[in-house]
C-alpha distance (Angstrom), angle and dihedral (degrees) to the residues before:
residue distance angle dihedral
X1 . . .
X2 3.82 . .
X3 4.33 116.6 .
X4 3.93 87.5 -94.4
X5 3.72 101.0 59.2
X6 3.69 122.4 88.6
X7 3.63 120.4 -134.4
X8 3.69 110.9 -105.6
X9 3.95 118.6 -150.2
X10 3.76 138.5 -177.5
X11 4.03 116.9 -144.3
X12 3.83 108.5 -155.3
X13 3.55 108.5 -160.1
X14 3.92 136.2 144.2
X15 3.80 92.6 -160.6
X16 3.82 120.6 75.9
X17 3.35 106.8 -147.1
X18 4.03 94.0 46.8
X19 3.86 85.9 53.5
X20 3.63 89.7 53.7
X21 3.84 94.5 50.5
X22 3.42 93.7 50.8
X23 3.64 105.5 50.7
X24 3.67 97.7 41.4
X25 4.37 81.1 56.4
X26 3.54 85.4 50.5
X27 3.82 96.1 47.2
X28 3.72 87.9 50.2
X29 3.57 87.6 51.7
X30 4.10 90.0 56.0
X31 3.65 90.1 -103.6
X32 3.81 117.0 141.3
X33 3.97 118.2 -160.4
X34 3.15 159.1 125.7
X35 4.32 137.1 -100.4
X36 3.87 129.3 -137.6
X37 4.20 114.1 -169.6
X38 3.91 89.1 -157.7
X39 4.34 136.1 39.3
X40 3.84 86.6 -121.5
X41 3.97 90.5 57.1
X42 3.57 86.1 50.6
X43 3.68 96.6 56.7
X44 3.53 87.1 49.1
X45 3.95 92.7 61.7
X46 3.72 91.9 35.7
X47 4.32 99.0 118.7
X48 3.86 114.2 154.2
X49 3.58 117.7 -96.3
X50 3.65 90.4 7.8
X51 4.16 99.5 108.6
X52 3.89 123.8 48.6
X53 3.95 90.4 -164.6
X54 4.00 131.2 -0.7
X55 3.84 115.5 -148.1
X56 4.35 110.3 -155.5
X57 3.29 131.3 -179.2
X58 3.80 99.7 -138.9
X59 4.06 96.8 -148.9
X60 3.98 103.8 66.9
X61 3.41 127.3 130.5
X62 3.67 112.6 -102.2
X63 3.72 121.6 11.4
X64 3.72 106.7 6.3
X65 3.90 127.4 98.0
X66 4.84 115.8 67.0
X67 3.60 78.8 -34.5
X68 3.80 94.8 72.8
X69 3.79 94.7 34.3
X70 4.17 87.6 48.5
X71 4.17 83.5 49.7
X72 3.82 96.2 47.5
X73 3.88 95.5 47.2
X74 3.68 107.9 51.7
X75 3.59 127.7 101.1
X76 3.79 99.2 -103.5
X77 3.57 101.4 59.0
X78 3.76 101.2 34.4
X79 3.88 107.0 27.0
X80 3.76 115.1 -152.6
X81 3.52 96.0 -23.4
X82 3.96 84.6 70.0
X83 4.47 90.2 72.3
X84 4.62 83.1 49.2
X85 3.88 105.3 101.8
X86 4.07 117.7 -89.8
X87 3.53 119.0 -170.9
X88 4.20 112.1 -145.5
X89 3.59 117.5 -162.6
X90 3.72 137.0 177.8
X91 3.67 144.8 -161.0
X92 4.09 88.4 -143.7
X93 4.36 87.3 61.0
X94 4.01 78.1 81.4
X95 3.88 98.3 59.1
């Protein structure tokens, strides 16, 4: 990404009001984005190269949880950028 681009991001949420918080924090970050309120949205807006970060809540109905992480990363969907390193983190590590 050169100094001029703005770091895109995709928030992942099926609850409104946590989709809201988290993209205005983004946009006050300098983040520009977009927000899905289901995993089979997200697919849908899933283009290579198009999203610096995606933020998921892992417990939503549908396609959400390893299923959506094991989805995102494979070769098909993401090209080459699918073997860079990702980080995955979760509330639920703290239980």
């Amino acid at each position: 990404m050169s100094e001029a681009q703005v770091p895109t991001a995709l928030v992942v949420d099926c609850d409104l009001g946590g989709r809201a918080i988290l993209r205005a924090l983004l946009q006050r970050a300098g983040c520009a984005g977009a927000v899905a309120g289901s995993g089979e949205v997200a697919l849908g807006c899933f283009r290579p190269g198009t999203f610096d970060v995606v933020s998921m809540d892992m417990l939503m109905p549908g396609i959400g949880d390893v299923s959506m992480v094991e989805i995102c990363f494979t070769d098909a969907l993401f090209g080459p950028a699918a073997r860079e390193p990702a980080g995955v983190h979760s509330a639920l590590e703290r239980r």
